[in-house]
DSSP file (Angstrom, degrees, kcal/mol; ACC not computed):
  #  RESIDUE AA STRUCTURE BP1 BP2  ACC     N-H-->O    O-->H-N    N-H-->O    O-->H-N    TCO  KAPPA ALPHA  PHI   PSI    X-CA   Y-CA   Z-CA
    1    1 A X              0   0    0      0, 0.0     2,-0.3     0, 0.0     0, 0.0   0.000 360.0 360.0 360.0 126.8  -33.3   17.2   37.2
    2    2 A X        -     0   0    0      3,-0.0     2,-0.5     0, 0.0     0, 0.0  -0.740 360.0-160.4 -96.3 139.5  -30.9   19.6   35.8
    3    3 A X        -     0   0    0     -2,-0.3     3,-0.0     3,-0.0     2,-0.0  -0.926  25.0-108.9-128.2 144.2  -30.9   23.1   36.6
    4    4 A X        -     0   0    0     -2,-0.5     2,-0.1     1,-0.1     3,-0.1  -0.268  41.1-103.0 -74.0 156.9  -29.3   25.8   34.5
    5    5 A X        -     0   0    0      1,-0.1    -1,-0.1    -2,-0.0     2,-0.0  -0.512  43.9 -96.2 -67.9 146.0  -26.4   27.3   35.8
    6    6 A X        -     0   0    0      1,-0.1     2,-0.3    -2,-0.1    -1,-0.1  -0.257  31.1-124.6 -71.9 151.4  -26.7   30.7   37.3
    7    7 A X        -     0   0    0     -3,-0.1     2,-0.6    41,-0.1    -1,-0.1  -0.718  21.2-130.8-110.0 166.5  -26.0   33.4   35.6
    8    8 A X        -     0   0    0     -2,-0.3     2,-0.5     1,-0.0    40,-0.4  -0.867  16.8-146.8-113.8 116.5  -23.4   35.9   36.9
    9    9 A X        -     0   0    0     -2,-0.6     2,-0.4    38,-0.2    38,-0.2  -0.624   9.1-147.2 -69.6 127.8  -24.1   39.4   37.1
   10   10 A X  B     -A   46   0A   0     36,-2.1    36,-3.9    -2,-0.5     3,-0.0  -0.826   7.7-141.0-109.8 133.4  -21.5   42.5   36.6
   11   11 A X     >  -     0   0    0     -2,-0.4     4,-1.0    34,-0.2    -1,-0.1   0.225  33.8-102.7 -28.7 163.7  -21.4   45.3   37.8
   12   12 A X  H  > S+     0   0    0      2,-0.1     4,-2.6     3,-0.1     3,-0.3   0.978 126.3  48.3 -46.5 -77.8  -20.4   48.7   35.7
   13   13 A X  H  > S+     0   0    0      1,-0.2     4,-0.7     2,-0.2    -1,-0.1   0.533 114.7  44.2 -22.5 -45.5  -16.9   48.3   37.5
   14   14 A X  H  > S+     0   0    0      2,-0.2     4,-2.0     3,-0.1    -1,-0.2   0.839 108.2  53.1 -63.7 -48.2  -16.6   44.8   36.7
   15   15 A X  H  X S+     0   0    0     -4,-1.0     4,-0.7    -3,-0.3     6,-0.2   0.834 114.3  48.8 -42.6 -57.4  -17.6   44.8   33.3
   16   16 A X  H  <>S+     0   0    0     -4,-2.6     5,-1.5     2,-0.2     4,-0.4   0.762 106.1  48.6 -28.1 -56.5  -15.2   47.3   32.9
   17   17 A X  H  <5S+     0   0    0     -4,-0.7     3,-0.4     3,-0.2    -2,-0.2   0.922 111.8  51.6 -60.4 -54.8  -12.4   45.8   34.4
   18   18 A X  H  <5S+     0   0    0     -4,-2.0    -2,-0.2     1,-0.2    -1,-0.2   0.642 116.5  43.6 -71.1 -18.2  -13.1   42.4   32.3
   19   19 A X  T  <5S-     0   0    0     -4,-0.7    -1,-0.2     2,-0.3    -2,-0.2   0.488 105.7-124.0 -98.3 -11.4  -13.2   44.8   28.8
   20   20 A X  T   5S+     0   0    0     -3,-0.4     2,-0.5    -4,-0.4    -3,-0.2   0.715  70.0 130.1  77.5  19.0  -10.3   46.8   29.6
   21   21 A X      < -     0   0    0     -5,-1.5    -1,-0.3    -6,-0.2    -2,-0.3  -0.877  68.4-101.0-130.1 144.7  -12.5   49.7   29.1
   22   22 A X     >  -     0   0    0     -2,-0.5     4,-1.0     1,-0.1     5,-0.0  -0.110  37.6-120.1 -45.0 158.0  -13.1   52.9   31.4
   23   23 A X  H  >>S+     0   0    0      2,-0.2     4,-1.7     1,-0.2     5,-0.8   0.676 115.4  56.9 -81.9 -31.8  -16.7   52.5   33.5
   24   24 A X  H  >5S+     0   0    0      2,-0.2     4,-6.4     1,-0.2     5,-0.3   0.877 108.3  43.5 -71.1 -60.8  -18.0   55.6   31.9
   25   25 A X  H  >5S+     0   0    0      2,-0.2     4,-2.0     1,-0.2    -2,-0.2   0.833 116.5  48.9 -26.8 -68.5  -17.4   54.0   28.1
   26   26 A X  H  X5S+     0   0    0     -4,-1.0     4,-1.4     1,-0.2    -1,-0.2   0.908 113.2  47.9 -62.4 -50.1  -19.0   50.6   29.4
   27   27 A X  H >X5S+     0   0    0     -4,-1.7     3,-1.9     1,-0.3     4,-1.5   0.960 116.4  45.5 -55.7 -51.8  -22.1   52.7   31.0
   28   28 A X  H 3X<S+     0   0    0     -4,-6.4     4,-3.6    -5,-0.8    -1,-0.3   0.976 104.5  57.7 -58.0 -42.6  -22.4   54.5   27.7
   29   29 A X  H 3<>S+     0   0    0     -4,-2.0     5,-0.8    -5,-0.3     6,-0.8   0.575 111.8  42.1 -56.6 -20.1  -22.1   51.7   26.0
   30   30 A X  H XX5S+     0   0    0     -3,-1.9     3,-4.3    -4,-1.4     4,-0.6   0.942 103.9  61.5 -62.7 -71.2  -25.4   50.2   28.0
   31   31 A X  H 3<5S+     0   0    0     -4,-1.5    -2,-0.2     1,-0.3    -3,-0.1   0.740 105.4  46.7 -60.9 -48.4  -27.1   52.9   27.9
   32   32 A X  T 3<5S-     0   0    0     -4,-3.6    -1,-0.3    -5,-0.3    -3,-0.1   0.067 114.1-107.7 -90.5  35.4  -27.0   52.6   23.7
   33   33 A X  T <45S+     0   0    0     -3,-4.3    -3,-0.2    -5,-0.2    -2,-0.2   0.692  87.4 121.0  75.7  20.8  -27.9   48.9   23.7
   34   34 A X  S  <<S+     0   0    0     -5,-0.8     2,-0.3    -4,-0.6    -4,-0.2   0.746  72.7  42.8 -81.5 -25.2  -24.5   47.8   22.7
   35   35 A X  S    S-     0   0    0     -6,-0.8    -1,-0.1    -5,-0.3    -2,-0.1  -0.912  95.3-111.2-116.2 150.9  -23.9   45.8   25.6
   36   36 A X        +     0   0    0     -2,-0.3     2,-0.1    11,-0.1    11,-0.1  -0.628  60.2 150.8 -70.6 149.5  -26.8   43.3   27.3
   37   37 A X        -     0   0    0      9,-0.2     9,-0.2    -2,-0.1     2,-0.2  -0.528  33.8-155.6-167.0 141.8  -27.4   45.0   30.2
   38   38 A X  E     -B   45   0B   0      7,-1.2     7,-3.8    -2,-0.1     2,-0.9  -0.829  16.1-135.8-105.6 165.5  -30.7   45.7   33.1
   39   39 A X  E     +B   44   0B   0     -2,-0.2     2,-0.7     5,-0.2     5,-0.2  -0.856  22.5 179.0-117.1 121.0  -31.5   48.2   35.4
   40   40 A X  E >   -B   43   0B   0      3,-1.1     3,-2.6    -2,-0.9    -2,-0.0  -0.884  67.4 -40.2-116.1 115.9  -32.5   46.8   38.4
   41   41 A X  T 3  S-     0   0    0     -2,-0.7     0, 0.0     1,-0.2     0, 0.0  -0.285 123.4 -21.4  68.8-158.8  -33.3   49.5   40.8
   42   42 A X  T 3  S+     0   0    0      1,-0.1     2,-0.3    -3,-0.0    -1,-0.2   0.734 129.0  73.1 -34.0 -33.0  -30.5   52.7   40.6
   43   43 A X  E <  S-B   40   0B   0     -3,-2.6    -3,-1.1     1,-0.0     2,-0.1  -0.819  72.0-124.6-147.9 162.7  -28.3   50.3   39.1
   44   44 A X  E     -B   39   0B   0     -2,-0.3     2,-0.6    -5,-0.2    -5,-0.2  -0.429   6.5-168.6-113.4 157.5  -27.0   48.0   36.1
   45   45 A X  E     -B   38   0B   0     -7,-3.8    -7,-1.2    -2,-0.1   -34,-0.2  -0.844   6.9-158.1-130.7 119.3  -26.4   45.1   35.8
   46   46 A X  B     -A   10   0A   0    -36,-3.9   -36,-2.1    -2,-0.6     2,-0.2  -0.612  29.2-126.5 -80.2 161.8  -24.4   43.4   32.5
   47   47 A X        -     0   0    0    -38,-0.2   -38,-0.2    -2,-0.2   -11,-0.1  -0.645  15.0-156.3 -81.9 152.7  -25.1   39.4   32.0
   48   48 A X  S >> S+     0   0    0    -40,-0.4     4,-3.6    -2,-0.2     3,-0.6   0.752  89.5  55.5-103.2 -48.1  -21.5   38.0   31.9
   49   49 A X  H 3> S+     0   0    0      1,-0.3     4,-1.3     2,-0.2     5,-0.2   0.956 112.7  40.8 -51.7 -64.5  -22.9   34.6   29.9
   50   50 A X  H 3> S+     0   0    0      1,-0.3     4,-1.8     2,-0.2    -1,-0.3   0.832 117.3  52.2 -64.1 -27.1  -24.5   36.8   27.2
   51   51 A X  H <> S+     0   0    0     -3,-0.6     4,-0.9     1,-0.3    -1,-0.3   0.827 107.7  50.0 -68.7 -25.3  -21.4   39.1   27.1
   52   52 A X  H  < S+     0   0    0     -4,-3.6    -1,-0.3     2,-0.2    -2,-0.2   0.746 114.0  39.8 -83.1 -13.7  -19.5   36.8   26.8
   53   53 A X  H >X S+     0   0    0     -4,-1.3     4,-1.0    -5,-0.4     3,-0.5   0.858 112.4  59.5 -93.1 -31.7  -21.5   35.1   23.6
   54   54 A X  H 3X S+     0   0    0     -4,-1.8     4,-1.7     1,-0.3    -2,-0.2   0.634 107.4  46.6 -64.2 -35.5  -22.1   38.7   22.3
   55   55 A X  H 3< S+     0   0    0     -4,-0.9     4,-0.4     2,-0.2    -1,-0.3   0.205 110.9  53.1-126.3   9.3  -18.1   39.0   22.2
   56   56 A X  H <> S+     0   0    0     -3,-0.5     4,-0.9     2,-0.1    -2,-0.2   0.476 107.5  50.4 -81.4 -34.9  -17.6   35.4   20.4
   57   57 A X  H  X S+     0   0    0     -4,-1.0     4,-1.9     2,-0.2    -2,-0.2   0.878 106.7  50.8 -87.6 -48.5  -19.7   36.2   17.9
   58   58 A X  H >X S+     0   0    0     -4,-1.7     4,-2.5     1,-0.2     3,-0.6   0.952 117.6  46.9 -47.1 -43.0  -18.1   39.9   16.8
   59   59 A X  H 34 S+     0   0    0     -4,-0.4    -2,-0.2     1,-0.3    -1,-0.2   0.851 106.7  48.6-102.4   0.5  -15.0   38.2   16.7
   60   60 A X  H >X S+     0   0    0     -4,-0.9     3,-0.9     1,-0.2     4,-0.9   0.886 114.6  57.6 -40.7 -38.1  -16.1   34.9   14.6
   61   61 A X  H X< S+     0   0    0     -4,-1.9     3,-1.0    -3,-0.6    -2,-0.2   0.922 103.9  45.0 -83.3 -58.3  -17.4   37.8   12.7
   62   62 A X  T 3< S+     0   0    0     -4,-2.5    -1,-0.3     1,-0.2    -2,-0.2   0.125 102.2  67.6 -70.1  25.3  -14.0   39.5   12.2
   63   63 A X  T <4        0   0    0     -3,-0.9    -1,-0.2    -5,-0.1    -2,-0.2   0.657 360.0 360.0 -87.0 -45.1  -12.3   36.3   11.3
   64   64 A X    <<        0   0    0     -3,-1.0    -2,-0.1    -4,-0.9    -3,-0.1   0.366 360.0 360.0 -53.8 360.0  -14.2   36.2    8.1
């Protein structure tokens, strides 16, 4: 039986860190659907898997 691999959740702070970009930018950047992100409870949470397919695909895109 195969199980998917888990997916790893980020933080603001992390998400940040891993884009190079200030926390408030990545937060805005939730908050107008530009990034995958939920809000679980007070606070959000980015998918790393999907950011990370989400940011494969812009730059396949700018290759063209």
């Amino acid at each position: 039986m195969n199980c998917p691999a888990p997916r790893r959740w980020l933080t603001i702070p992390q998400a940040a860190e891993l884009l190079s970009l200030h926390p408030k930018t990545v937060s805005a950047l939730c908050l107008r659907k530009v990034l995958p992100s939920v809000k679980i409870g007070r606070s959000r949470r980015i998918d790393g898997g999907e950011l990370e397919r989400q940011l494969e695909r812009q730059i396949a895109e700018g290759r063209k």
